[in-house]
C-alpha positions in Angstrom: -43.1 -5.3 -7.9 -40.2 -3.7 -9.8 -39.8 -0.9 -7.3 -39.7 -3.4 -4.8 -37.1 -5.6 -6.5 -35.0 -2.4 -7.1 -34.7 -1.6 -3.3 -34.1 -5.3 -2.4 -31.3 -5.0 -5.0 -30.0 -2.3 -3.2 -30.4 -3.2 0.4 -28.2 -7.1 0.1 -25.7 -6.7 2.1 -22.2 -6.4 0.3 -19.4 -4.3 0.1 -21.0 -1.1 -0.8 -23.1 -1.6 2.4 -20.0 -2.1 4.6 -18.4 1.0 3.1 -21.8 3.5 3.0 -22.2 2.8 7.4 -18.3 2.8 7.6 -17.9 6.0 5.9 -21.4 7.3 7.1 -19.9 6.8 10.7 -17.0 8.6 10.4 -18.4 12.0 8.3 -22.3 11.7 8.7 -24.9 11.1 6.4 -23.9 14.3 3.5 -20.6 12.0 2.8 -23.1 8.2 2.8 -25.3 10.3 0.8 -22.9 11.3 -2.0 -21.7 7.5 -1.7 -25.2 6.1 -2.8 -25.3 8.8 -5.3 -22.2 7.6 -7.0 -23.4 4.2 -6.4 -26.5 4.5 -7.9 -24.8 5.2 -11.5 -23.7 1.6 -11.2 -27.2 0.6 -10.3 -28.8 2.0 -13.1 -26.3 0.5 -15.2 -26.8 -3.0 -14.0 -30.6 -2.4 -13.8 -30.8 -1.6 -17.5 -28.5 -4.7 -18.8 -30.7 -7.4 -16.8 -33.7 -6.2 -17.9 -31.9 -6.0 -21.0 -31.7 -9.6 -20.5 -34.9 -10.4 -19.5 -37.0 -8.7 -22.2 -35.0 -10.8 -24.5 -32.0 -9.6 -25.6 -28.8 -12.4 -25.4 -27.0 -13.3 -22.2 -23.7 -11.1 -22.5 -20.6 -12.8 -22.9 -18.3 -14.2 -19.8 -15.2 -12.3 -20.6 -17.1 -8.9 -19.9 -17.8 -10.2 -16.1 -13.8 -11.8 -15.9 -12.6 -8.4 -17.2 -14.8 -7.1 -14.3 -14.5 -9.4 -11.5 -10.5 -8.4 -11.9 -11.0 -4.8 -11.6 -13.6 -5.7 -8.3 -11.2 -7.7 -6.8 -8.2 -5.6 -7.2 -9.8 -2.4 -5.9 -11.3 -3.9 -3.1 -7.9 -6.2 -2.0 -6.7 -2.6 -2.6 -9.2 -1.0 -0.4 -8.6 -3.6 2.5 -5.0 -3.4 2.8 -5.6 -0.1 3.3 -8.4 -0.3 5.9 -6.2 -3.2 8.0 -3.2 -1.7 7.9 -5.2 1.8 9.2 -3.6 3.3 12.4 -6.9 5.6 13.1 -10.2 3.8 12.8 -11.8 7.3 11.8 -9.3 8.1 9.3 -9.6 4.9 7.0 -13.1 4.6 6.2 -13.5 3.4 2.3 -14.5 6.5 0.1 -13.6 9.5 2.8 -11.7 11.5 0.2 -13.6 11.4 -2.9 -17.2 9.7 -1.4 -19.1 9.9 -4.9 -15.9 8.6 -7.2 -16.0 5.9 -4.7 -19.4 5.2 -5.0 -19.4 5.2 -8.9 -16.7 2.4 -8.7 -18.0 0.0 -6.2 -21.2 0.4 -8.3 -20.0 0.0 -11.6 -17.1 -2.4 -11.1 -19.2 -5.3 -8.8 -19.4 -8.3 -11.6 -22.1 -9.8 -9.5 -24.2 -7.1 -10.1 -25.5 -8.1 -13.4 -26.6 -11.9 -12.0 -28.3 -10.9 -8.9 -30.3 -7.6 -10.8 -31.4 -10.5 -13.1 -32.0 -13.1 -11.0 -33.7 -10.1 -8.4 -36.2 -8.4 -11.0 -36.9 -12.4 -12.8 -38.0 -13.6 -9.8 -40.3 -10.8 -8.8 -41.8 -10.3 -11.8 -42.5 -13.9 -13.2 -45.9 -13.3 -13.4 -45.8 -10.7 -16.5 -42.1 -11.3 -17.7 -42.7 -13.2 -20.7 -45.5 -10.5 -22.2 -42.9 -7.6 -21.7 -41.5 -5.9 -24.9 -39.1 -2.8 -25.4 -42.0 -0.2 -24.5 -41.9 -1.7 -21.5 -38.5 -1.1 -20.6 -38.6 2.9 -20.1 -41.4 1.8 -17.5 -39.5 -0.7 -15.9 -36.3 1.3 -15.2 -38.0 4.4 -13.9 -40.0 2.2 -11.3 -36.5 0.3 -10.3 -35.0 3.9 -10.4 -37.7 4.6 -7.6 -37.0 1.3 -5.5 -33.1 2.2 -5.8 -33.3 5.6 -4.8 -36.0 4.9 -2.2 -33.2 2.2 -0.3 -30.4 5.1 -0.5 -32.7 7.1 1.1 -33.1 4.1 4.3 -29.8 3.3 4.4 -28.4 6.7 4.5 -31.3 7.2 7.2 -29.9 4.3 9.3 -26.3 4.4 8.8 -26.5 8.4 10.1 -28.4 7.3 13.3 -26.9 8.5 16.7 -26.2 5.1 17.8 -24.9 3.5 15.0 -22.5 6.0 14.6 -21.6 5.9 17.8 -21.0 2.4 17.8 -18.8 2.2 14.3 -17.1 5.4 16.0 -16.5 3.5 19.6 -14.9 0.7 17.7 -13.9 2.2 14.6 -10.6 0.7 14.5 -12.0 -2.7 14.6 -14.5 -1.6 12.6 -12.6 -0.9 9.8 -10.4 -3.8 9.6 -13.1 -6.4 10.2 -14.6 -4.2 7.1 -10.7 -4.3 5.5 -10.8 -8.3 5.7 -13.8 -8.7 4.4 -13.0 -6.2 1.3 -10.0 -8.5 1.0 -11.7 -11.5 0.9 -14.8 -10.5 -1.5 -11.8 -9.1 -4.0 -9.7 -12.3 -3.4 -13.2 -14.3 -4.2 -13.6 -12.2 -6.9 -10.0 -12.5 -8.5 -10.2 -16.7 -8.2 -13.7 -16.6 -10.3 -12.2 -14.2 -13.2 -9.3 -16.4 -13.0 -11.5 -20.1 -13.1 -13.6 -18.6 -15.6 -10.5 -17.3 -18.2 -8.7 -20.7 -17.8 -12.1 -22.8 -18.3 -12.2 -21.1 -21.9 -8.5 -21.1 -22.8 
């Protein structure tokens, strides 16, 4: 159950998703492939802090996640400006240049991460939760480890097939600034939580 709530972790639909089938489009599966490899560093990260978290260890503080969901939002506003203002639908695809550095900040910098990997692995393991101790954890990770790596592996699969390429290639330009808006508005969501959740404590 832990493998399987590490690839249903991996496969919700977000902005890393939009940016692996974009990207994966434009330069094939080796560049989606080093995307997901970057990405997975966040993964692992996030992993390991909920079940942190869940083996008992206390709830981390809000000002980690608003110092976080700043850094989100202004990368991807960032990243969507540039993707609508993109002449060449093929030549604005998030993460082209530098696919893994990419990948290691959309994974690592996504303040949601950390309350959907907990909310994800609680609710799929319920049944044993409360007998699991720090031996456990090693266990734990490596079987998430294999349910993230093992969703890489389908998405990079899918987003490298013949006709979705084609499509995201066809309408690439639309493509990537329907993808550009919607990196605007998760950063934009992103920057009004942080913001909320500073001025509820000051």
């Amino acid at each position: 159950m832990t493998a399987l709530a590490g690839a249903l972790y991996v496969l919700s639909p977000g902005p890393a998703f939009l940016a692996l089938f974009a990207l994966s489009a434009a330069h094939g599966r080796p560049a989606g492939a080093r995307f997901v490899s970057g990405h997975l560093i966040g993964d692992v990260f996030w992993g390991t802090l909920a079940f942190a978290a869940i083996i008992g260890v206390s709830q981390l503080g809000p000002a980690l996640f608003d110092i976080l969901g700043i850094a989100c939002g202004l990368y991807l506003v960032w990243l969507g400006f540039k993707a609508v203002t993109a002449k060449d639908g093929t030549a604005a695809p998030v993460g082209a240049n530098r696919p893994i550095v990419a990948g290691v900040l959309f994974g690592l910098t996504n303040p949601k991460a950390y309350p959907v990997s907990v909310a994800m692995f609680t609710a799929l393991t319920a049944s044993y939760t409360a007998g699991l101790t720090w031996d456990d954890a090693p266990y734990l990770m490596a079987a998430a480890f294999a349910g993230f790596v093992a969703a890489d592996i389908l998405l990079v699969y899918m987003a490298g097939l013949a006709p979705v390429r084609r499509f995201f290639l066809r309408h690439g330009l639309a493509v990537t600034r329907v993808v550009g808006v919607m990196f605007i508005a998760f950063g934009a969501k992103s920057l009004v939580d942080a913001g909320r959740s500073i001025s509820a404590r000051a």
